[in-house]
ChimeraX commands (.cxc) that place a marker at each C-alpha (Angstrom):
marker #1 position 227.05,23.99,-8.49 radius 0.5
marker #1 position 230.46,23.01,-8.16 radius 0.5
marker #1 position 232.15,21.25,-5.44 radius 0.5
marker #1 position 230.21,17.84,-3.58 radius 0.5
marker #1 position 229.72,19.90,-0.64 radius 0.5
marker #1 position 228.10,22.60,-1.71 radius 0.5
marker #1 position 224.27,20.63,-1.66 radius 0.5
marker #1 position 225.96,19.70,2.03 radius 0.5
marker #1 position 226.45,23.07,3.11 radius 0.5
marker #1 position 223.14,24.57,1.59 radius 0.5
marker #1 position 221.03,21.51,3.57 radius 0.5
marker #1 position 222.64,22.87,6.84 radius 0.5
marker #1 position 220.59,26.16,6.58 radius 0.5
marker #1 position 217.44,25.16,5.76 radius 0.5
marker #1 position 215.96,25.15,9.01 radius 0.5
marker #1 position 217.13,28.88,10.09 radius 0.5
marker #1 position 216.04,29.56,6.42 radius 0.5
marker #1 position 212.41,27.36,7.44 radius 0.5
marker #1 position 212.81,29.55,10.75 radius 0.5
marker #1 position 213.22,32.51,9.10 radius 0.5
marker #1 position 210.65,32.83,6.91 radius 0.5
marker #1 position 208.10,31.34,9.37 radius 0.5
marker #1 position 208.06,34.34,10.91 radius 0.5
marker #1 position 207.81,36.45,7.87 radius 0.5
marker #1 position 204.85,35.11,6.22 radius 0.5
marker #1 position 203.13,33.51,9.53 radius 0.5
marker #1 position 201.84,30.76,7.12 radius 0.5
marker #1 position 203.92,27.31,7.49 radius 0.5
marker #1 position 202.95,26.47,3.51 radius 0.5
marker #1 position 203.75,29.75,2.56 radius 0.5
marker #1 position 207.08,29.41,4.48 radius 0.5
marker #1 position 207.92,26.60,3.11 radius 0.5
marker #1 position 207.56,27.80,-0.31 radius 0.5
marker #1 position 209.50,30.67,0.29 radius 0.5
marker #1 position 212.27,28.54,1.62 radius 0.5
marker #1 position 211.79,26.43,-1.18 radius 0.5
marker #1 position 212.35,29.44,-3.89 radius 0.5
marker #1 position 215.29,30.63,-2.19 radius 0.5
marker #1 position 217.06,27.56,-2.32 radius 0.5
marker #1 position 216.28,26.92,-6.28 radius 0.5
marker #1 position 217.45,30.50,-6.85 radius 0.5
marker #1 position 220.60,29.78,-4.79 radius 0.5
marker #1 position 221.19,26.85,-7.16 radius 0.5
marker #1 position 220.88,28.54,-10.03 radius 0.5
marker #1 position 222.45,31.66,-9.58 radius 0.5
marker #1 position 225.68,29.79,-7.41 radius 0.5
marker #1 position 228.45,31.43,-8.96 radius 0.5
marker #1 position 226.98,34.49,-7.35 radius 0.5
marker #1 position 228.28,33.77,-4.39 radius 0.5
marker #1 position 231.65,34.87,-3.72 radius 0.5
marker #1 position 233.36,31.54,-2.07 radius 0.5
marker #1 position 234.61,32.11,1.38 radius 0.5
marker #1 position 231.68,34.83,2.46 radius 0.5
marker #1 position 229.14,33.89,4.74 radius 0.5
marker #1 position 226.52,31.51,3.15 radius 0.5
marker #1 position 224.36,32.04,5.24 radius 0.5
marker #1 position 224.47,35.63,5.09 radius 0.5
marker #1 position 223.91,35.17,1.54 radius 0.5
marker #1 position 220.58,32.99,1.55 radius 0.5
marker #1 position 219.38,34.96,3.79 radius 0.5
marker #1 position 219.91,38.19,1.24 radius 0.5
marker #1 position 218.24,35.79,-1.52 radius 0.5
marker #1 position 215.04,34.98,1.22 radius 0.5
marker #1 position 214.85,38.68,1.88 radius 0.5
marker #1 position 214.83,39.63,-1.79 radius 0.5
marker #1 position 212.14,37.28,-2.56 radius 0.5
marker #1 position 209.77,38.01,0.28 radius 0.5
marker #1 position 209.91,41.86,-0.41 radius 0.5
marker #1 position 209.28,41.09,-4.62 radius 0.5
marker #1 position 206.89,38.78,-3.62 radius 0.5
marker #1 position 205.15,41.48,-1.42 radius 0.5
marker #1 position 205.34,44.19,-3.57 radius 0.5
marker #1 position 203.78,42.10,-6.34 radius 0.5
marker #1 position 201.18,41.56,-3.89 radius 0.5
marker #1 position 200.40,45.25,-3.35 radius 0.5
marker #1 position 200.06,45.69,-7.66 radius 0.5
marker #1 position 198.01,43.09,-8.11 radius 0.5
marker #1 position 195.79,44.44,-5.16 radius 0.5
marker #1 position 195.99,47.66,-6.41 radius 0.5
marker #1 position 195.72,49.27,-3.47 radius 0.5
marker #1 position 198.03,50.53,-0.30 radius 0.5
marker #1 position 196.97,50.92,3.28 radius 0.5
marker #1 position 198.28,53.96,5.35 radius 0.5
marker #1 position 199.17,52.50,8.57 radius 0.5
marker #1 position 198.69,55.88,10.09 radius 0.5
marker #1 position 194.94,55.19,8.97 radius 0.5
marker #1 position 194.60,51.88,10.56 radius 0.5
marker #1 position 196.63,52.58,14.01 radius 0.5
marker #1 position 193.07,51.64,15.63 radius 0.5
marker #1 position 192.99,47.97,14.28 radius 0.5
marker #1 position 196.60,47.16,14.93 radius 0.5
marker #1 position 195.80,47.16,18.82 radius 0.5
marker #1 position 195.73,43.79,20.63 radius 0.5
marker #1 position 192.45,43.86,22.64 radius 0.5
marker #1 position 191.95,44.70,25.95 radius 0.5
marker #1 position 193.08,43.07,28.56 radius 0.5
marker #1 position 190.30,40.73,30.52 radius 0.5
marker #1 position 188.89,39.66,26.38 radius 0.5
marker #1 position 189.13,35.82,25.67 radius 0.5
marker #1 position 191.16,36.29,22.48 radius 0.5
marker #1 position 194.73,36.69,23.63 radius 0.5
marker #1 position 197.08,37.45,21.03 radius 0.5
marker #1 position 200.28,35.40,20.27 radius 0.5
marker #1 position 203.40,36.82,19.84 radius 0.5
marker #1 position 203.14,35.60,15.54 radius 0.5
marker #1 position 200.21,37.31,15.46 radius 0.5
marker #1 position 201.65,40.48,17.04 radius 0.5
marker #1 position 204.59,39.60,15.27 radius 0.5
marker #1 position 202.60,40.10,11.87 radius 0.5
marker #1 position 200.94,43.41,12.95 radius 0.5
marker #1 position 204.30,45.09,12.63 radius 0.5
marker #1 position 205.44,47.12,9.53 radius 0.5
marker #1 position 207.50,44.54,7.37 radius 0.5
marker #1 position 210.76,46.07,7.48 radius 0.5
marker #1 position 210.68,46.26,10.93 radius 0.5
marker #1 position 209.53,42.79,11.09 radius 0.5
marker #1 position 212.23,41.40,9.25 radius 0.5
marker #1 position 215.06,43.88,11.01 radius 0.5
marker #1 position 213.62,42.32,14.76 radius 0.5
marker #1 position 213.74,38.60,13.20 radius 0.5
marker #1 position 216.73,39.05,11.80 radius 0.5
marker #1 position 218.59,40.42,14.91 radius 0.5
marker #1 position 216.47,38.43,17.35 radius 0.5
marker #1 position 215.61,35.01,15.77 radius 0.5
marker #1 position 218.82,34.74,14.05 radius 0.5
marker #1 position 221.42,36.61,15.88 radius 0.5
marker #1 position 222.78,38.18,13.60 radius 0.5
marker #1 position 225.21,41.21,13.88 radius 0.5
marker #1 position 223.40,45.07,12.72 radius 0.5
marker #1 position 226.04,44.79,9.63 radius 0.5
marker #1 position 224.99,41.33,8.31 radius 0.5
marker #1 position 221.39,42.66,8.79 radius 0.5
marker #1 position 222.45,46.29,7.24 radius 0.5
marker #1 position 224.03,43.94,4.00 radius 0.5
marker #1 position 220.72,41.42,3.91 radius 0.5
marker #1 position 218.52,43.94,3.90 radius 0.5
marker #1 position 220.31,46.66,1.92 radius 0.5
marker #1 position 219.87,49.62,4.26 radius 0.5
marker #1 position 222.71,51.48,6.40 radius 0.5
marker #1 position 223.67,50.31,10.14 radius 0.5
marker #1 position 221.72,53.14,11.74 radius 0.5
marker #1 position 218.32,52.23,9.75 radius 0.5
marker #1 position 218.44,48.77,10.78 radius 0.5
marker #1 position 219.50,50.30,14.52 radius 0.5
marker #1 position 216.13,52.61,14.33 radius 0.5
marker #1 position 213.72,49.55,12.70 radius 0.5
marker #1 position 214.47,47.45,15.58 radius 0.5
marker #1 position 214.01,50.12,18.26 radius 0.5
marker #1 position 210.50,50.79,16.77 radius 0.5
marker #1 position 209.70,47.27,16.06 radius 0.5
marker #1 position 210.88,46.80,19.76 radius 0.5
marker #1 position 208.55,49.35,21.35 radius 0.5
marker #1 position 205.37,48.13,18.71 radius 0.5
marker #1 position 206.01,44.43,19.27 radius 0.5
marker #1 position 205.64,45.29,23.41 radius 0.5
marker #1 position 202.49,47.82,23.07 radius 0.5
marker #1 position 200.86,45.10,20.65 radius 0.5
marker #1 position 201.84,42.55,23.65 radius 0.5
marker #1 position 200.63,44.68,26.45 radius 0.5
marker #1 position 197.38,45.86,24.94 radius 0.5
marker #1 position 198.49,49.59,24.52 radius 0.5
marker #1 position 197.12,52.01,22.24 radius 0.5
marker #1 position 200.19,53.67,20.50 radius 0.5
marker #1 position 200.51,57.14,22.02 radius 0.5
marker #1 position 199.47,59.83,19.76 radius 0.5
marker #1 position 201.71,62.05,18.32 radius 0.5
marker #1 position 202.66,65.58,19.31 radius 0.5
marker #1 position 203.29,66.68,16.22 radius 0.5
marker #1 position 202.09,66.72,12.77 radius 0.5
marker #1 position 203.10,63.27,11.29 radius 0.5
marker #1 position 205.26,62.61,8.48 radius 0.5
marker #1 position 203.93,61.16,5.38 radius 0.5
marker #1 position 205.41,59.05,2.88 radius 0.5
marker #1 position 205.20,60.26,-0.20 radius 0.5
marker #1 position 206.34,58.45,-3.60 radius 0.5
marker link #1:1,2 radius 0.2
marker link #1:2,3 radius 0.2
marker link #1:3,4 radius 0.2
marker link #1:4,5 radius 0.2
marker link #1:5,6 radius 0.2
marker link #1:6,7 radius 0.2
marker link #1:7,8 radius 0.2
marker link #1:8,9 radius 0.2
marker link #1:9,10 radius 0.2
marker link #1:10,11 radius 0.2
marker link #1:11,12 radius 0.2
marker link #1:12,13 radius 0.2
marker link #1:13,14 radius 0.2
marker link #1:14,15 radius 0.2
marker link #1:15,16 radius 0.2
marker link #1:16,17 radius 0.2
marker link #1:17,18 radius 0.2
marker link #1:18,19 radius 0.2
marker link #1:19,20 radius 0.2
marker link #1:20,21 radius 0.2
marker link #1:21,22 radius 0.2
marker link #1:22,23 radius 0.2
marker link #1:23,24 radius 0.2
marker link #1:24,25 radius 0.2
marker link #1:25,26 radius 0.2
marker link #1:26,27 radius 0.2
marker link #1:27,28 radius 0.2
marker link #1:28,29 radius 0.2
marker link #1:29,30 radius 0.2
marker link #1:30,31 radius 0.2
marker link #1:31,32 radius 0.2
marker link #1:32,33 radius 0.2
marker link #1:33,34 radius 0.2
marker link #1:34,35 radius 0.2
marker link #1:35,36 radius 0.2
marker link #1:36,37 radius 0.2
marker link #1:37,38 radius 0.2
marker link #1:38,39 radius 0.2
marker link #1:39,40 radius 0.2
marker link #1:40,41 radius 0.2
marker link #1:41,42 radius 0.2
marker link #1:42,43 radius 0.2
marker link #1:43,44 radius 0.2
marker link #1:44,45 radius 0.2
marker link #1:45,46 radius 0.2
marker link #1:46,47 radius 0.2
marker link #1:47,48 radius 0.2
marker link #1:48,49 radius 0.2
marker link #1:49,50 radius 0.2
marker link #1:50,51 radius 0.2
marker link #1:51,52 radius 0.2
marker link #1:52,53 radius 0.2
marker link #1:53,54 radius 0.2
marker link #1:54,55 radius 0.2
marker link #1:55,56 radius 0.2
marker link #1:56,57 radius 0.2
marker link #1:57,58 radius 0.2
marker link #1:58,59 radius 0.2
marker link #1:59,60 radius 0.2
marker link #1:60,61 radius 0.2
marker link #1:61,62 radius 0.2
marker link #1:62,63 radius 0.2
marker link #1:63,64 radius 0.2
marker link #1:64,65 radius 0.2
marker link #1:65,66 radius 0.2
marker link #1:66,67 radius 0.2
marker link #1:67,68 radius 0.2
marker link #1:68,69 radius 0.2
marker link #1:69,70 radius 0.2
marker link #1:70,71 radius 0.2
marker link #1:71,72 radius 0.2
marker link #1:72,73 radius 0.2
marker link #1:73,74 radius 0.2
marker link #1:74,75 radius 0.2
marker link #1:75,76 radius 0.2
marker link #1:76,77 radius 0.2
marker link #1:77,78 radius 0.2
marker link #1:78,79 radius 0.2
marker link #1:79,80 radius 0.2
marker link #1:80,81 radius 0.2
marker link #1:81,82 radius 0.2
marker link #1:82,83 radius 0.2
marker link #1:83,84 radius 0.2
marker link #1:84,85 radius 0.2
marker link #1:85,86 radius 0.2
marker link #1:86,87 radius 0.2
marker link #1:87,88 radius 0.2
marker link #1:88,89 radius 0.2
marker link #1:89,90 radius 0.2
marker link #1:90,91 radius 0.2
marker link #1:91,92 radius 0.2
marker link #1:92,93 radius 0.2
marker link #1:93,94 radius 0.2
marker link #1:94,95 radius 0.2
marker link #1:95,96 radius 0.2
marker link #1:96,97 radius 0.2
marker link #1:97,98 radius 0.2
marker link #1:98,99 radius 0.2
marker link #1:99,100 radius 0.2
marker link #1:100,101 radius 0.2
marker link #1:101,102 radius 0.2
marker link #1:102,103 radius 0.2
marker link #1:103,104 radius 0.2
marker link #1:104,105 radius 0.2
marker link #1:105,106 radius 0.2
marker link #1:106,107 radius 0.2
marker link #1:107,108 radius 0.2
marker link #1:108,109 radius 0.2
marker link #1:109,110 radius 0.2
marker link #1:110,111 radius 0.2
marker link #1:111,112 radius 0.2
marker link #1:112,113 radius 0.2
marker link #1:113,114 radius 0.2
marker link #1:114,115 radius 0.2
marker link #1:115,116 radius 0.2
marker link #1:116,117 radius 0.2
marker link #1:117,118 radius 0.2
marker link #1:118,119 radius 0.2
marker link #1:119,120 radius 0.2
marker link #1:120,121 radius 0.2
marker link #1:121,122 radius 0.2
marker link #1:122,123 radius 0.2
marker link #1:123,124 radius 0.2
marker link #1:124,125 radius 0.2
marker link #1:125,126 radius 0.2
marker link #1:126,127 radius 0.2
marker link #1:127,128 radius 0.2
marker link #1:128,129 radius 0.2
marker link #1:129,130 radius 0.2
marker link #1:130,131 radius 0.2
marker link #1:131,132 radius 0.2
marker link #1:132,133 radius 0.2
marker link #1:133,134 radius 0.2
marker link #1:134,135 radius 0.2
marker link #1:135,136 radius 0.2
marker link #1:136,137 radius 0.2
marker link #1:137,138 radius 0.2
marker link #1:138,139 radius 0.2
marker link #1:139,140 radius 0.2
marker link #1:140,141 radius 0.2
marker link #1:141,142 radius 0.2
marker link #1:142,143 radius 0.2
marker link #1:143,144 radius 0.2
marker link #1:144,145 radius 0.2
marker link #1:145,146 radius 0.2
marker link #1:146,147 radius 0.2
marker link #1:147,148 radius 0.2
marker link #1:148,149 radius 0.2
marker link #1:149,150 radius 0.2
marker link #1:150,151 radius 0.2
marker link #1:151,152 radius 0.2
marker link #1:152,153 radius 0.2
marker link #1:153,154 radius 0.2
marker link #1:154,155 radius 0.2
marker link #1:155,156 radius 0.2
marker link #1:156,157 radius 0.2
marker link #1:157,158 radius 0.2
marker link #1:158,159 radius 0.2
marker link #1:159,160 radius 0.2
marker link #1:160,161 radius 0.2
marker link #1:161,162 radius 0.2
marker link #1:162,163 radius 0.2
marker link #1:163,164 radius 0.2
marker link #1:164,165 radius 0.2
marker link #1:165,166 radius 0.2
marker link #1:166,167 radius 0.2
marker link #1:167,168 radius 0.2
marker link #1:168,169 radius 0.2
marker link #1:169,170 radius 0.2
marker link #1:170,171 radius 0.2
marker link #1:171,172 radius 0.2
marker link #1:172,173 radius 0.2
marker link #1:173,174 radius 0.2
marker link #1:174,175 radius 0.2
view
């Protein structure tokens, strides 16, 4: 790394980094380990970063990467992928009047990752829909469409609502 500030200006963002991925993995060790990796890739690959763009933008973009590799490699070494479609019925908070009251991390966790991340991103962070749209690597109206879903999941999860069926067919994914 060159330059004295640079550890300086990298120690500065570790606790929206901590913050950050907190929320994503809902596990403080595993946050912290994810935190950890994205600062030892951000040392090593340093002349990456074009000097004079947003930093923090730019860890963030590392963090993101990371999480999503690490997830995927996750889902291969499972070898197996849940339809959420499938499990709509277990995603529910219970109702209202049961002992077990769910958090907002837990409801947090419930949500589809890329919304997840979109809503954190935006809410947790404040940042703007383009920062988001260049962290993430989708276009301004997909990160504008995550967060209105994650929005109206993260409330039904919070109020106890089952999500309303559909009138239509559903769309699949298909790979």
């Amino acid at each position: 790394m060159a330059g004295a500030e640079t550890p300086n200006r990298l120690v500065g963002h570790i606790p929206d980094l901590r913050r950050y991925a907190r929320a994503l993995t809902g596990d403080a060790w595993a946050a912290d380990d994810l935190v950890q990796d994205t600062l030892e890739r951000a040392c090593a690959r340093w002349q990456l970063w074009a000097a004079g763009s947003d930093l923090r933008a730019w860890l963030f973009t590392l963090m993101h990467n990371l999480f999503v590799d690490g997830a995927r490699r996750a889902l291969r070494q499972a070898g197996q992928r849940v339809d959420v479609d499938e499990v709509a019925n277990e995603l529910v908070a219970p109702p209202a009047g049961t002992e077990q009251a769910l958090d907002l991390q837990r409801c947090l966790l419930r949500l589809p990752e890329d919304q997840r991340e979109v809503l954190l991103l935006v809410s947790l962070q404040d940042l703007g829909y383009e920062e988001v749209a260049r962290i993430t690597g989708v276009p301004v109206g997909t990160v504008m469409s995550r967060l209105s879903r994650a929005r109206s999941r993260l409330r039904e999860l919070m109020e106890g609502a089952r999500p309303a069926a559909p009138a239509a067919m559903p769309l699949r994914r298909l790979k």
